[in-house]
C-alpha positions, 0 to 999 in steps of 0.5 A: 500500500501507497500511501501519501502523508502531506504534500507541499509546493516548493521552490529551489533557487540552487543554480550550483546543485551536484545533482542536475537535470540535463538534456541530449539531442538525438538525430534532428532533434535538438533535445531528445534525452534526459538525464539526471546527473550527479558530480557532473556525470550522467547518472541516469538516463530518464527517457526521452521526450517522445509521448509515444516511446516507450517509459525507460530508466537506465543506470549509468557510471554516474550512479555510485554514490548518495547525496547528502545535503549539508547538516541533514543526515541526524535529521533524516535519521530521527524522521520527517513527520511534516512538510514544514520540518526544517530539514525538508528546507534544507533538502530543498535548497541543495537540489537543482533550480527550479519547482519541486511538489514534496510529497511525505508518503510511506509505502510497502515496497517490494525489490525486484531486478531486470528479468525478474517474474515481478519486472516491470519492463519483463511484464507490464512494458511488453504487454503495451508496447510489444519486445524491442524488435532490435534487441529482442528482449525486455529493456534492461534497467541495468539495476535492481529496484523496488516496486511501490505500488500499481493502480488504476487512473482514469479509462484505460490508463495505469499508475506506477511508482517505483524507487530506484537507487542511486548506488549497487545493492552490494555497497549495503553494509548489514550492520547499518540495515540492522541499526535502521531496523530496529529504530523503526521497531521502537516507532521511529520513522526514519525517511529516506530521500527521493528526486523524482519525476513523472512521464505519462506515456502511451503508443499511438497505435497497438496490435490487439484489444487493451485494457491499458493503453497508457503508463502513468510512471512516477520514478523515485530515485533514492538520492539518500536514505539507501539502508533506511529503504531496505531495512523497512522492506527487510522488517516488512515494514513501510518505507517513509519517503521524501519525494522532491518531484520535478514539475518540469523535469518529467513527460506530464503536466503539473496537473497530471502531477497532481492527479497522480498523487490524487490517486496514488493514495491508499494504493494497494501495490498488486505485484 
């Protein structure tokens, strides 16, 4: 289950982040790509700009460390409870400039991996859009993820939200993830932290009869809280999130933004 505890706009005027939304152009079109990029390095590939094309992420040499803005680590460690905390003020100032919807939420969350039975683009991807006729196989992530939760919105249409790390499952240290378990056994809640975007996408034409013809994805990728994360999935307990979503940064509207966390609360994950 999703489910959403508060939600905030907000504003960053950093034009100095480590952390940067950036764009490539591909063939004729001048922007194409996108990617978010950490030190200066592309640290994922988020999709390109084509509504039709299919939704993607893709971990690149960039991703191989958190980031922790200043003075926050023993704040995020005792927890969010709401948005007006001081500490989500200083999350805000370290990211890229620019609009951001801060969403507090908790949510079951289940791991999965390229090609797994519970993969995302093993199952719910090629089911829309078909295998890649080049590759001839599923699109590799090139990680291992979580799943949050999966829900219907609107006619014909279906909303996901995953969390993806910014770092290889390997790096977790066991006696950190056990430290994190049992703080949230004494109803501590500690939250990790997510830069996140939206794309709304579908194929303009399919072979067949379609329950659902469009992906609503709404990505969260970990920036800090990497063992928090993984010490509520291991005790079977909902992870708190910080979400930061970039209003501008993802293939959707402001208002598709604000439907998707409309409908995103009390979703009940079905993987």
């Amino acid at each position: 289950m999703l489910r959403i505890l508060e939600q905030k706009l907000l504003h960053s005027s950093n034009t100095e982040s480590r952390l940067k939304f950036e764009t490539e152009g591909g063939g004729s079109w001048p922007i194409w790509d996108r990617f978010i990029s950490l030190d200066g390095k592309h640290a994922y590939n988020i999709g390109n700009i084509c509504q039709t094309c299919a939704f993607l992420f893709r971990r690149m040499g960039g991703a191989n460390r958190s980031v922790e803005m200043n003075d926050t680590a023993d704040l995020l460690k005792a927890g969010v409870y709401q948005l007006s905390d001081a500490v989500v003020e200083k999350i805000i100032d370290g990211l890229p400039e620019g609009d951001y919807l801060a969403i507090l939420l908790e949510a079951d969350l289940q791991a999965t991996r390229p090609g797994a039975i519970n993969d995302f683009f093993a199952r719910e991807q090629i089911e829309l859009y078909g295998v890649d006729t080049f590759w001839d196989l599923p699109h590799d992530p090139r990680t291992p993820y979580y799943l949050a939760s999966k829900a219907p919105i609107g006619e014909r249409a279906k909303l996901f939200h995953f969390v993806v790390p910014m770092f290889p499952e390997r790096w977790l240290k066991q006696s950190v993830i056990t430290e994190y378990m049992n703080e949230t056994a004494d109803q501590v809640h500690p939250t990790a932290v997510a830069i996140s975007v939206l794309d709304v996408k579908g194929p303009s034409d399919w072979n067949g009869e379609k329950d659902v013809v469009e992906h609503w994805t709404f990505t969260h990728f970990l920036i800090d809280g990497h063992h928090k994360v993984a010490a509520a999935m291991r005790a079977g307990r909902p992870a708190r999130l910080l979400s930061l979503t970039a209003i501008t940064a993802g293939i959707s509207t402001p208002e598709q933004i604000r439907h998707a966390i409309a409908s995103s609360d009390l979703a009940r994950g079905e993987y």
